[in-house]
Backbone bond lengths (Angstrom), bond angles and torsions (degrees), N, CA, C in turn:
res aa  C-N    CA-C-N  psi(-1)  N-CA   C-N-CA  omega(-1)  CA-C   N-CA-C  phi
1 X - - - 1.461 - - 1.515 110.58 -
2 X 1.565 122.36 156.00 1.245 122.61 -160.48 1.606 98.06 -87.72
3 X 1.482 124.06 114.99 1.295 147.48 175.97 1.766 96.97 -28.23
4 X 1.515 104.27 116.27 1.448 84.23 145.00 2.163 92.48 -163.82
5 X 1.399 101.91 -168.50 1.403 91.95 -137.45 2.294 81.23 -130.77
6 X 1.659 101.04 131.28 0.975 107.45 167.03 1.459 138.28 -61.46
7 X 1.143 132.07 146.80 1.958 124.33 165.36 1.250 88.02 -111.52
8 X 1.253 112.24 111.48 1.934 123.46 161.40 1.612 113.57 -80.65
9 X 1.266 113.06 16.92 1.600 126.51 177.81 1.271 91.26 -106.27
10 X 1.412 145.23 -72.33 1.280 153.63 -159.93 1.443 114.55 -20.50
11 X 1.667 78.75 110.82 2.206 86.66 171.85 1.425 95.60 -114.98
12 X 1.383 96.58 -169.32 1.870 103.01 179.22 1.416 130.05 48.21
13 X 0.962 119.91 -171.96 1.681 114.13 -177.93 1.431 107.20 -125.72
14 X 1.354 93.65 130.92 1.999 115.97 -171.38 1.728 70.82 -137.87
15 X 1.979 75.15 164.35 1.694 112.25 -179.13 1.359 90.98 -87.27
16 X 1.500 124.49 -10.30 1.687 101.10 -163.42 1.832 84.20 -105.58
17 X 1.330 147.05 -29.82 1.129 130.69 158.27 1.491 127.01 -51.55
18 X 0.944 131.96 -42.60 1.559 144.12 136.03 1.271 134.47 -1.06
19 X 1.585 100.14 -53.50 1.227 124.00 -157.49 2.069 95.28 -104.93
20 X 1.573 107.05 -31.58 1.279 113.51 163.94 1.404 125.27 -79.93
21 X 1.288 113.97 -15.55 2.040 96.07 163.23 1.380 90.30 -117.69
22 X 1.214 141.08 47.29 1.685 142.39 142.91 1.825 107.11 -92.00
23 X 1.601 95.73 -20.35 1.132 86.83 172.87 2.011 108.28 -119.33
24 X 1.289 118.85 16.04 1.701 130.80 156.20 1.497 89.49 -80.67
25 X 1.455 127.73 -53.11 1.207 110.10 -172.83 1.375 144.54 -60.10
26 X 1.692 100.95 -24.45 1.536 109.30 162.39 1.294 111.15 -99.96
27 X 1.127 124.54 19.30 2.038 117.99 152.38 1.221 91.21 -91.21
28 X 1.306 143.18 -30.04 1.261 114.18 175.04 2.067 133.38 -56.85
29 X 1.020 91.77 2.28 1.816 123.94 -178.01 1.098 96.61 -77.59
30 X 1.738 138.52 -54.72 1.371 148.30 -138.72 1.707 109.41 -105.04
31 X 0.979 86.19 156.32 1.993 98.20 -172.36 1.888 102.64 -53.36
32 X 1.167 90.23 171.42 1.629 100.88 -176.18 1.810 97.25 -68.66
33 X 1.285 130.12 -59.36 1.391 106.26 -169.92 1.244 110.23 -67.53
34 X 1.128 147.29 -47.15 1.647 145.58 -165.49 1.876 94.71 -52.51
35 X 1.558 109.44 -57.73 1.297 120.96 159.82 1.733 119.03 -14.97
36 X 1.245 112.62 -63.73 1.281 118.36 -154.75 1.562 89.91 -110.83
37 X 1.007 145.99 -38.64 1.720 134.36 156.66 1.263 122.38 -43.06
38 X 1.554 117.62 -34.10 1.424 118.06 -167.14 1.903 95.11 -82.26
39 X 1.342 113.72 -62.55 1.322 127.87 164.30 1.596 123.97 -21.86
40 X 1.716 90.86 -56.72 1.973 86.94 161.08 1.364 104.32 -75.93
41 X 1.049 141.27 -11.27 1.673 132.48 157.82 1.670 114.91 -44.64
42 X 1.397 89.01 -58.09 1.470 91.57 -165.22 1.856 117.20 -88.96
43 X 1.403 100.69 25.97 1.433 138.65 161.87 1.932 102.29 80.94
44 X 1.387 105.25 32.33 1.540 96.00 173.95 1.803 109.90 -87.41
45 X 1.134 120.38 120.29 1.350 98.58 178.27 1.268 105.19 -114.78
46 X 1.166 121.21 64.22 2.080 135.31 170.00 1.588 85.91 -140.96
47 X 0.904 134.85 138.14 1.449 148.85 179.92 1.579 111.10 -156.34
48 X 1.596 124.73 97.58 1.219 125.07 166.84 1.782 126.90 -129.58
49 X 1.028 120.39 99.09 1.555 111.98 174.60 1.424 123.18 -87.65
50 X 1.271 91.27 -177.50 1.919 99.51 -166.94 1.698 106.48 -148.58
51 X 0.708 123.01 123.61 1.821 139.21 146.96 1.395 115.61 -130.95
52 X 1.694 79.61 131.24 1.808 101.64 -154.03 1.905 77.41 -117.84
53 X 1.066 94.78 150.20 1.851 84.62 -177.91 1.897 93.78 -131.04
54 X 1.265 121.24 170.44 1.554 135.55 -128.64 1.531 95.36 -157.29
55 X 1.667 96.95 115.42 1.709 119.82 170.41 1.635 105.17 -49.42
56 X 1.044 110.45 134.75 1.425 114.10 150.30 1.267 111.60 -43.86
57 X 1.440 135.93 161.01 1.413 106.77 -14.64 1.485 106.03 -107.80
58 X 1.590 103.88 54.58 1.722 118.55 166.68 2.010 94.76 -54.73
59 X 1.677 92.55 147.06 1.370 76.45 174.49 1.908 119.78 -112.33
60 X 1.553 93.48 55.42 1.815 101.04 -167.65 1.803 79.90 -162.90
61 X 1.515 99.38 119.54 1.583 126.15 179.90 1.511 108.19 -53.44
62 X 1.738 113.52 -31.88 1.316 109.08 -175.70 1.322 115.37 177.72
63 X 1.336 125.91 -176.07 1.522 125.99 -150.16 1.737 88.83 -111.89
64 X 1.156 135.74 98.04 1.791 105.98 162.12 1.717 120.03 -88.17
65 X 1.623 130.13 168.27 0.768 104.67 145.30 2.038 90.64 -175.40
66 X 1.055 94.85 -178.75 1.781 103.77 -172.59 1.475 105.36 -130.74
67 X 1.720 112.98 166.57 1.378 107.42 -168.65 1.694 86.89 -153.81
68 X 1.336 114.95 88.41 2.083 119.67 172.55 1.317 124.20 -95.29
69 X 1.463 133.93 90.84 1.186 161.23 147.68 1.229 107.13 -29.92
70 X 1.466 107.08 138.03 1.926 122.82 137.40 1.292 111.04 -126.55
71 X 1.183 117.86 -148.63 1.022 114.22 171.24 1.723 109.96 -119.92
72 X 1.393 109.44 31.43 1.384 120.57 179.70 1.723 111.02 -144.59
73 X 1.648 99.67 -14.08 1.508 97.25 -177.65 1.195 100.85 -158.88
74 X 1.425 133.92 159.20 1.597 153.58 -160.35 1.537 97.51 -160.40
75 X 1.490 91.32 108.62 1.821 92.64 167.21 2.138 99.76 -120.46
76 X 1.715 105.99 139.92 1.288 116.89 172.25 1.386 110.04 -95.16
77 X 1.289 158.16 89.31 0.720 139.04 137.94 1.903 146.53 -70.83
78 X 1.301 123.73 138.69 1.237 131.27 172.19 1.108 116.31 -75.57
79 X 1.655 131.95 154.25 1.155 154.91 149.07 1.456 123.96 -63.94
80 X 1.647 138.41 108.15 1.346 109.62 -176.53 1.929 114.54 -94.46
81 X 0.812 112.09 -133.34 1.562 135.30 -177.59 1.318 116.50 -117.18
82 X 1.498 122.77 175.37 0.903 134.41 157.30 1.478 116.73 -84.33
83 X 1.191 110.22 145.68 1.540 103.14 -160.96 1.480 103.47 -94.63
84 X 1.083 144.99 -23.77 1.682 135.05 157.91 1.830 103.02 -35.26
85 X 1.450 93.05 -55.50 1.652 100.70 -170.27 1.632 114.58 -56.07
86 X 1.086 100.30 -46.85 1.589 114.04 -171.81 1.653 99.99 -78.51
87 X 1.039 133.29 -34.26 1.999 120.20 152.73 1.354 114.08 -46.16
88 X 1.238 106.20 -53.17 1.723 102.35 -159.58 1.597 107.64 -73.28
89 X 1.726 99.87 -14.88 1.768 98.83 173.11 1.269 124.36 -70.17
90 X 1.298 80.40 -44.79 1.932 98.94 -177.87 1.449 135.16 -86.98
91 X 1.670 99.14 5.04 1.465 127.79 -163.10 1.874 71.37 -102.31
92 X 1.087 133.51 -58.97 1.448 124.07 -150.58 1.640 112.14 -32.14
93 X 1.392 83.00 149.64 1.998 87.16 169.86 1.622 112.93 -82.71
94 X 1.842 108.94 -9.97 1.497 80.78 -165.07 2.023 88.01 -115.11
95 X 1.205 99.04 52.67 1.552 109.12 172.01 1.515 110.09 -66.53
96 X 1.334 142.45 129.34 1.387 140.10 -144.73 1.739 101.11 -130.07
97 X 1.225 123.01 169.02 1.338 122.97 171.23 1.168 106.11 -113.69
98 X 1.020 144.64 155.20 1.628 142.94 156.38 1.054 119.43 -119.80
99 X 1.559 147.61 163.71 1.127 160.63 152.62 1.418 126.56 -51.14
100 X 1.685 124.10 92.20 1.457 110.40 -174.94 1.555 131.82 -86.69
101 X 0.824 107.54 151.52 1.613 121.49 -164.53 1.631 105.63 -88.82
102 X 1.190 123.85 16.08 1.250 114.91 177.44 1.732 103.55 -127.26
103 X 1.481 114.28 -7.15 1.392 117.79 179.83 1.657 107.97 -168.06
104 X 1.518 83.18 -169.39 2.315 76.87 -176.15 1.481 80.77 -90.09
105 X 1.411 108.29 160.57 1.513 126.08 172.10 1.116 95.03 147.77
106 X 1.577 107.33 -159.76 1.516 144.80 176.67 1.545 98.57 -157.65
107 X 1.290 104.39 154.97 1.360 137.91 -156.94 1.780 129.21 -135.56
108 X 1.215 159.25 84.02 1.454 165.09 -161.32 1.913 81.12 -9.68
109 X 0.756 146.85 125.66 1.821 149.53 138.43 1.495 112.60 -27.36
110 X 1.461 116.28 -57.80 1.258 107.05 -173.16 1.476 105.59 -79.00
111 X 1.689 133.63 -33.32 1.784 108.50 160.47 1.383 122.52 -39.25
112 X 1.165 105.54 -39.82 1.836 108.45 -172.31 1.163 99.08 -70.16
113 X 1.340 134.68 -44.59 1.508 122.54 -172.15 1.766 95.35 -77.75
114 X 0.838 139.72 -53.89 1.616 125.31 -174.92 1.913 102.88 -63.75
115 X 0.731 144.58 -33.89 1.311 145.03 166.06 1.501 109.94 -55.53
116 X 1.498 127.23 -62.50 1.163 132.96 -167.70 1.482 112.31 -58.77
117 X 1.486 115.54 -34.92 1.262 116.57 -167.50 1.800 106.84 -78.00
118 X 0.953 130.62 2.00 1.757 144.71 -146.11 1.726 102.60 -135.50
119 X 1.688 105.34 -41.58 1.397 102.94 -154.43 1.540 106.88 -62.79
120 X 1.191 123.69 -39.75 1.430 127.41 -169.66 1.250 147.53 -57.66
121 X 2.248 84.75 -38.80 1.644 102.68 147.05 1.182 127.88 -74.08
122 X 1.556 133.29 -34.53 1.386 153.22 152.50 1.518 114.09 -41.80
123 X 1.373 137.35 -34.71 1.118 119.79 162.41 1.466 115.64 -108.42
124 X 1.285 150.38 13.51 1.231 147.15 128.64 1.611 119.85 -51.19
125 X 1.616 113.39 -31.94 1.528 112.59 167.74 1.537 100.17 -76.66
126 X 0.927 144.71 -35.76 1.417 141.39 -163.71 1.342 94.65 -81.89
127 X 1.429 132.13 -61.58 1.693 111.30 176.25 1.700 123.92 -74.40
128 X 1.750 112.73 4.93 1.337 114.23 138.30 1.248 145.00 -71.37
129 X 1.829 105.71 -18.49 1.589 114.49 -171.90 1.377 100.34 -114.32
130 X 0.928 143.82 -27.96 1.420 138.61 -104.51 2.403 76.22 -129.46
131 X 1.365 82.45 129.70 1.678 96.93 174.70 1.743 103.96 -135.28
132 X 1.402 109.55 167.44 2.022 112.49 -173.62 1.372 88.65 -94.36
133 X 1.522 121.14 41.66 1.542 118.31 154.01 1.608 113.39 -137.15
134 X 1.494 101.46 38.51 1.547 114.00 -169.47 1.654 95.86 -141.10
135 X 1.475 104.78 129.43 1.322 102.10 163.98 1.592 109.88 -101.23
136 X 1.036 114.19 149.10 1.777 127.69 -163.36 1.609 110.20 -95.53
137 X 1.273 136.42 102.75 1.255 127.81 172.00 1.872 108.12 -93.22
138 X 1.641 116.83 163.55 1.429 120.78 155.60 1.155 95.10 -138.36
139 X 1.419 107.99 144.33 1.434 118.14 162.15 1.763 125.08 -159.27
140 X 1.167 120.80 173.59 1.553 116.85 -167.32 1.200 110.63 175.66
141 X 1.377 118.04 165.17 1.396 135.53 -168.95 1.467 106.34 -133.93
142 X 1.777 103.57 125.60 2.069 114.16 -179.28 1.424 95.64 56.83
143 X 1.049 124.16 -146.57 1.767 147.38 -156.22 1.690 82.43 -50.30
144 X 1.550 133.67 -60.63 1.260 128.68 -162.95 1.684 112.69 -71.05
145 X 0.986 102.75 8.74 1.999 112.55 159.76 1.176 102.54 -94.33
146 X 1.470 119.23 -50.37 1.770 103.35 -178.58 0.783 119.99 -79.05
147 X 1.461 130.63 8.50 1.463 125.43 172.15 1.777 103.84 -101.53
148 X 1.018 109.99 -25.02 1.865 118.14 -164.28 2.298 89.09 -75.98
149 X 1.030 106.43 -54.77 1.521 118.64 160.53 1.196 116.87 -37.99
150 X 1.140 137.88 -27.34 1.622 136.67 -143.34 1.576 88.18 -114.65
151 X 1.829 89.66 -54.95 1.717 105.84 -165.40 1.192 116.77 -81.30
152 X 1.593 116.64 -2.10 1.693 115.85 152.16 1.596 120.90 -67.68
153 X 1.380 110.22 -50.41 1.519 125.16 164.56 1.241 119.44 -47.71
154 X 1.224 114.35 -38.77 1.607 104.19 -162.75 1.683 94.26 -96.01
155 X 1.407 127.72 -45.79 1.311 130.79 153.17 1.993 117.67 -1.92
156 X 1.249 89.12 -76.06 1.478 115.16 -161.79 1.821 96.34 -71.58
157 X 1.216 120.97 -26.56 1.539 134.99 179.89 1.385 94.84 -79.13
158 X 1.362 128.15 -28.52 1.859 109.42 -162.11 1.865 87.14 -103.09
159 X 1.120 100.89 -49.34 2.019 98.48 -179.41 1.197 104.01 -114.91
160 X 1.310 139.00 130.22 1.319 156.36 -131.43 1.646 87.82 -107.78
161 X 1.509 91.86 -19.16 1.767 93.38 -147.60 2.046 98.25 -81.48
162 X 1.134 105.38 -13.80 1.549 109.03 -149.33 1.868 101.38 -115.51
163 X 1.122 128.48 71.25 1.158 156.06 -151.31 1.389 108.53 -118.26
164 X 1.515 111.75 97.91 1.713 105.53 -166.97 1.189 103.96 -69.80
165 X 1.758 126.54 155.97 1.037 147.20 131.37 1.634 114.60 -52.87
166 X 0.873 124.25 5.92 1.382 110.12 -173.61 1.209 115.80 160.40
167 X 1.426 122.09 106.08 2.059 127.21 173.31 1.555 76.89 -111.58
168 X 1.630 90.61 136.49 1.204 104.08 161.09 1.748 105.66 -149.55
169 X 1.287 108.66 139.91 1.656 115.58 -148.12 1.725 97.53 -132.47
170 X 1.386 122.73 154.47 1.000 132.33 -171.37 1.640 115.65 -134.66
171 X 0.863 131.81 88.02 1.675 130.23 -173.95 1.734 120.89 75.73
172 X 1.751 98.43 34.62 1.107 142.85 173.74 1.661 100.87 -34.46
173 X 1.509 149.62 115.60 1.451 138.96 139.47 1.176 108.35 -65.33
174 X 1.554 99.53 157.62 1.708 108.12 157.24 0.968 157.81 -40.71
175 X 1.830 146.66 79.84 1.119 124.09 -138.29 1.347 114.63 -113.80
176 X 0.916 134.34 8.28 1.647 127.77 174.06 1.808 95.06 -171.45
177 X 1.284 75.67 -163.14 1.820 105.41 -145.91 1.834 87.49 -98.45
178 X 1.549 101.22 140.84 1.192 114.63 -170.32 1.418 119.88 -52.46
179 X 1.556 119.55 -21.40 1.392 120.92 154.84 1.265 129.35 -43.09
180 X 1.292 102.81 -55.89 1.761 109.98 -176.14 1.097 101.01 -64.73
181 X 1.834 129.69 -68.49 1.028 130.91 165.47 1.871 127.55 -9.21
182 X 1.012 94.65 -45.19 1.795 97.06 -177.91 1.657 101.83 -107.80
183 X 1.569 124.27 11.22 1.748 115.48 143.78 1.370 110.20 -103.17
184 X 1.662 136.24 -10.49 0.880 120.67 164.18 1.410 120.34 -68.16
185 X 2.008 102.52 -45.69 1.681 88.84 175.80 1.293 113.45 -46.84
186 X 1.322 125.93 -51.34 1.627 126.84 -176.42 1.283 116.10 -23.63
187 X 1.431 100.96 -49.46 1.878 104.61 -162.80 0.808 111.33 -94.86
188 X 1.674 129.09 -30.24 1.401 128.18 160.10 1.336 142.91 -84.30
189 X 1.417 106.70 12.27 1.630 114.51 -174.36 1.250 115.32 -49.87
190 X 1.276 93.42 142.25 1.576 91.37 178.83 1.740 127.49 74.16
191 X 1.778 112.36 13.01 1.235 120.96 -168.45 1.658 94.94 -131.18
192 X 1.299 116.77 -58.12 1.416 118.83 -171.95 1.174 137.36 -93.36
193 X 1.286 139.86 111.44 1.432 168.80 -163.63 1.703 118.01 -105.53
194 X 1.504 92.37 106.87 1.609 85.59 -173.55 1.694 100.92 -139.39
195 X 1.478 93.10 114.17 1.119 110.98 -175.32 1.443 124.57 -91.06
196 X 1.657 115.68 136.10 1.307 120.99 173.35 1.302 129.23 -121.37
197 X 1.589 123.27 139.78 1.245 94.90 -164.89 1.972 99.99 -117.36
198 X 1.357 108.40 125.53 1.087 117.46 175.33 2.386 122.49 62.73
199 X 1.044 103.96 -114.79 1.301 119.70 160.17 1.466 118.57 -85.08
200 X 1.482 143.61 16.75 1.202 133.77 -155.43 1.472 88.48 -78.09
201 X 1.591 116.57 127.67 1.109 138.83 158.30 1.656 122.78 -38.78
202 X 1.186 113.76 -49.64 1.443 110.61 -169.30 1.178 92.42 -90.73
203 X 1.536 162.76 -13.13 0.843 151.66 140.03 1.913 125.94 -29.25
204 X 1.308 93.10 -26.44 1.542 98.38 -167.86 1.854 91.50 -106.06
205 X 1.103 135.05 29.11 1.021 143.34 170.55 1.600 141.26 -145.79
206 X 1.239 122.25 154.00 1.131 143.05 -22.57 1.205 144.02 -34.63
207 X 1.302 154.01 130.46 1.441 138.94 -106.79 2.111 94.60 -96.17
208 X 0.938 114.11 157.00 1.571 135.29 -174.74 1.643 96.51 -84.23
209 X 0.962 123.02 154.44 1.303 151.41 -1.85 1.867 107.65 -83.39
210 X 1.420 129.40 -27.33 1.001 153.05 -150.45 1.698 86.35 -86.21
211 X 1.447 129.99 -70.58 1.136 123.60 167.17 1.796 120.85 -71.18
212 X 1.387 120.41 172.39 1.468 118.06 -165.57 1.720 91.07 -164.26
213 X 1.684 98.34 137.44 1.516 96.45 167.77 1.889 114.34 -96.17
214 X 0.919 121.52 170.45 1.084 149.59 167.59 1.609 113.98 -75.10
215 X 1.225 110.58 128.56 1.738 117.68 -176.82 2.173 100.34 -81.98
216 X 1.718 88.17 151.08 1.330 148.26 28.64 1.312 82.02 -122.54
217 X 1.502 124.46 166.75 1.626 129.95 138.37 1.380 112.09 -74.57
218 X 1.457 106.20 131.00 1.281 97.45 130.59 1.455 140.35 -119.80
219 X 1.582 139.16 153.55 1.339 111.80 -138.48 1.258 89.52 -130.30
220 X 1.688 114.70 139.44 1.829 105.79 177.80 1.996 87.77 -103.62
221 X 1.484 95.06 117.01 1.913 79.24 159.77 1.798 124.60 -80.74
222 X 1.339 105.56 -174.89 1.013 112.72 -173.36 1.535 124.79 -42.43
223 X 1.703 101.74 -23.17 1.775 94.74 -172.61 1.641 100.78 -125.64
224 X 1.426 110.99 49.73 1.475 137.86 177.81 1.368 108.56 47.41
225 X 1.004 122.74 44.92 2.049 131.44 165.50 1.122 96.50 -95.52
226 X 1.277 112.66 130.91 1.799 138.66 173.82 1.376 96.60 -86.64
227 X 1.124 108.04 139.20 1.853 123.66 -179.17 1.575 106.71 -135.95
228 X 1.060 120.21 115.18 1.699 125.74 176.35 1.021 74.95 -81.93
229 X 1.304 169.51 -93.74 1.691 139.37 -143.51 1.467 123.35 -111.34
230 X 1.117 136.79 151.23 1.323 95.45 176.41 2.047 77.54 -143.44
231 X 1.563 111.05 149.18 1.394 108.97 169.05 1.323 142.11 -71.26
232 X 0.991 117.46 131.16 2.159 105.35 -173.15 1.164 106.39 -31.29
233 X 1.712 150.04 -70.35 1.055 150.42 -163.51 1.859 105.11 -60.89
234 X 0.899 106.25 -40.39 1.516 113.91 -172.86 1.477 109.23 -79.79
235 X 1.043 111.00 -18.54 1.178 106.18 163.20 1.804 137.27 -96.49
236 X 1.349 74.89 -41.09 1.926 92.52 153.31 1.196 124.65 -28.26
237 X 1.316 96.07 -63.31 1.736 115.89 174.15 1.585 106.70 -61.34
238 X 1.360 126.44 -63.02 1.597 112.29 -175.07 1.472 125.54 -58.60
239 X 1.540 102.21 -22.20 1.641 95.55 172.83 1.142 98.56 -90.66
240 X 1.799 152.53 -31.09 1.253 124.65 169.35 1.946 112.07 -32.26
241 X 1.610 111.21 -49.38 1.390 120.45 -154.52 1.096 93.57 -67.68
242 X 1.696 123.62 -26.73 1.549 94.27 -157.81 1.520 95.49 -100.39
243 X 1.435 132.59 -5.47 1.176 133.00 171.98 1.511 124.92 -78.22
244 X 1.442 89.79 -22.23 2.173 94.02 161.66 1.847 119.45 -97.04
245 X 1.292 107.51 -7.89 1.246 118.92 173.79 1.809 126.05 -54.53
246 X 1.111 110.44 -1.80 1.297 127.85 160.10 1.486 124.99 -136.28
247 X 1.046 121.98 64.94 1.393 121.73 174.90 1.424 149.89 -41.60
248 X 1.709 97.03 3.08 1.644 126.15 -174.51 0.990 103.58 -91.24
249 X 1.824 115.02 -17.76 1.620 112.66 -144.30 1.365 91.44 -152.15
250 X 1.304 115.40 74.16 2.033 107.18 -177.23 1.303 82.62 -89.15
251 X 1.499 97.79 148.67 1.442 119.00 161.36 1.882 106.79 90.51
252 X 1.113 133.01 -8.29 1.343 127.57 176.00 1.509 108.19 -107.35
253 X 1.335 126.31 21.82 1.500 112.64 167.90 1.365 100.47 -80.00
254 X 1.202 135.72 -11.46 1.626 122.28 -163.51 1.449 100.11 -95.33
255 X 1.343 117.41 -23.84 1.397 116.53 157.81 1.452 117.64 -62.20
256 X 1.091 106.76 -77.20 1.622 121.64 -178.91 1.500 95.67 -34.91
257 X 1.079 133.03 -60.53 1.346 120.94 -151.46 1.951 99.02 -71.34
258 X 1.272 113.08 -59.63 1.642 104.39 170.06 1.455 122.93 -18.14
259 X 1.527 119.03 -54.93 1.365 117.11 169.18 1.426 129.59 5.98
260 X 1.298 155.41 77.00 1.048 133.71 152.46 1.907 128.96 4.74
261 X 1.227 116.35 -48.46 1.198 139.68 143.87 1.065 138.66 -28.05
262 X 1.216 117.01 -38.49 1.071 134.41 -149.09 2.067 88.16 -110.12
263 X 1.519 110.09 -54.87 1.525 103.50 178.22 1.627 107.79 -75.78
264 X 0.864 124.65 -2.04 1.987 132.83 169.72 0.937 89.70 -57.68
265 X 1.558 117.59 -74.47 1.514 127.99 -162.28 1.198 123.53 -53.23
266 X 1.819 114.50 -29.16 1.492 110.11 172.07 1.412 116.59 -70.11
267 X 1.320 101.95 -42.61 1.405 92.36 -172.82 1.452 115.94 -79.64
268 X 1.370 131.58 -23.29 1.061 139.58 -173.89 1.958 128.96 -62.63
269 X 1.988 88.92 -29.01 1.172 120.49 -169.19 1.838 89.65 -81.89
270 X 1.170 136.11 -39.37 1.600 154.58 176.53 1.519 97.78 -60.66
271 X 1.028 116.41 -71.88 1.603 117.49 176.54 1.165 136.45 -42.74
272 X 1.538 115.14 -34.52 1.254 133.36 136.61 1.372 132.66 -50.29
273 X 1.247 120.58 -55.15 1.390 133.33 -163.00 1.699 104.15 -81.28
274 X 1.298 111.09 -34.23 1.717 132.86 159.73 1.620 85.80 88.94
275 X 0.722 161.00 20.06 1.442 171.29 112.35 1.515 139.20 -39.73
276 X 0.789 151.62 141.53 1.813 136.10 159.76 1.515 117.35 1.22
277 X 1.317 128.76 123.47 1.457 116.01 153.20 1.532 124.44 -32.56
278 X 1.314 117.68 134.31 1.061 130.22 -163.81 1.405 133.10 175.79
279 X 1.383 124.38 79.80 1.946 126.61 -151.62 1.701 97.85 -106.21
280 X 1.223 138.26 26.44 0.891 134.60 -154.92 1.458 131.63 53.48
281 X 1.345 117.21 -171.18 1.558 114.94 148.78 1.302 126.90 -36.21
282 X 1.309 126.28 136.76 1.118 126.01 -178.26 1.609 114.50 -65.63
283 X 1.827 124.22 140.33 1.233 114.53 -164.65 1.782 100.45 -77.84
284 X 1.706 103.82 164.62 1.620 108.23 -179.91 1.279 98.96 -83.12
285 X 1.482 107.63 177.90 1.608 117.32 173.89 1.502 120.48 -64.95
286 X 0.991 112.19 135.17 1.684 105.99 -173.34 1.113 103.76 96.72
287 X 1.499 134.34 -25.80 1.766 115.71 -163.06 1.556 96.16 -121.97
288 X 1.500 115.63 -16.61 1.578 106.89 174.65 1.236 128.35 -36.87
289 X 1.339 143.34 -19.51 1.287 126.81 158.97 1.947 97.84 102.89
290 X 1.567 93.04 -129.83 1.570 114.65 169.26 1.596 116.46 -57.88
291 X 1.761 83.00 -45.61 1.883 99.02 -176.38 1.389 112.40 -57.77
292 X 1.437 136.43 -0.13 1.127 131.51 -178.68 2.127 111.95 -109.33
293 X 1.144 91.62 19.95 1.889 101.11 179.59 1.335 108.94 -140.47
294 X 0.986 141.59 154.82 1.509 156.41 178.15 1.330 99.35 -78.42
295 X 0.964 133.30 -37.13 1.993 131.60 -161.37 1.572 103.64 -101.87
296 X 0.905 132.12 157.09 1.490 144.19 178.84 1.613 94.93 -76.89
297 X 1.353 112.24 168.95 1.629 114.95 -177.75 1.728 101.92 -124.11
């Protein structure tokens, strides 16, 4: 994975914190030792993961997720999916709402069941590690944003005491019903950041009005500029561009762009450049590089 180096002081939201659990979020992809080696890299020395695995005929083999300590910072991160898989879940017609246990609303059914099965060991380590000289991060990538989201809320609902500083999510789906949605913004203002990049497909799902995202966006357009807002019409237009921008390959930017990979590269290309996010044009099919795999290289 491409070297880069933690601030265990870090409050508030910077592009360079951002850009550091975008990349906690894709070790969450990788086996338990690479997991917990890379983590003591990035100077956590508490390293614990979890795979909780899922009855048939759930349609996701199992729950992953990791939990990296200092003694100044605790980041949770989730594991996501493959993103073919995670459309055809969330594309279903018989996608259900459920009732959440951390507020009034309803909630996607199958997050709650991948959340529920994880939460119990995941917050017993957090009221084992977790001291009022630790700031608390969640974060995740596809399905592992809606769970890092869920599992901040429900977190902060079981111990009053354990209240993230910061979920920050990457190609985030829809997870509940516009109710919850507008008490989570409530409780989390000013904490959660959920980033999209361009056309990413699972982002635009589970379908609206019935589902609702969670504030703030942030939006990478087509020629990797980060926009804290960007307008319906104005945006319309950039994902048309970036969806005709390969003409070999209509119809797979909404894949491509989901990638894990694909948000590395934005931010990574910024970190470099020491400037604004910004990776250029998006690469074509065949020449994407990294941007063409789910896992970091």
């Amino acid at each position: 994975m491409t070297a880069i180096t933690f601030d265990h002081a870090a409050t508030g939201y910077t592009l360079a914190q951002a850009r550091r659990l975008a990349h906690a979020a894709a070790l969450a992809y990788r086996d338990e030792p690479e997991i917990r080696a890379t983590a003591n890299g990035w100077g956590f020395d508490r390293v614990r993961s979890f795979r909780v695995p899922h009855a048939a005929p759930f349609p996701l083999e199992d729950t992953q997720a990791y939990v990296a300590a200092s003694d100044h910072m605790i980041i949770v991160a989730f594991r996501g999916t493959q993103p073919e898989e995670l459309r055809d879940w969330l594309s279903d017609a018989d996608t259900l709402l459920t009732p959440y246990t951390a507020a009034d609303g309803n909630i996607h059914a199958g997050f709650y069941r991948a959340l529920d099965v994880v939460h119990p060991a995941l917050l017993h380590t957090l009221e084992e590690w977790h001291t009022s000289r630790q700031s608390l991060w969640f974060t995740g990538h596809s399905l592992g944003g809606a769970l890092a989201m869920l599992a901040a809320a429900r977190t902060h609902f079981e111990d009053p005491t354990l209240l993230a500083d910061g979920v920050y999510t990457y190609g985030q789906p829809r997870t509940c019903c516009p109710k919850l949605a507008a008490a989570y913004d409530q409780a989390f203002g000013g904490r959660t950041f959920r980033f999209v990049n361009n056309n990413d497909i699972v982002a635009q799902l589970p379908p609206a009005p019935l589902f609702h995202h969670v504030a703030e966006e942030r939006y990478f357009d087509t020629h990797g500029k980060l926009h804290d807002r960007m307008p319906t019409v104005t945006g319309l237009i950039d994902r048309f561009a970036g969806a005709t921008a390969d003409p070999l390959a209509p119809g797979a930017d909404g894949i491509r762009d989901h990638f894990i990979n694909a948000y590395l590269a934005r931010f990574d290309a910024a970190e470099q450049a020491g400037t604004s996010p910004a990776a250029g044009r998006k690469a074509k099919s065949g020449r994407g590089g990294a941007l063409n795999g789910l896992l970091p290289e």
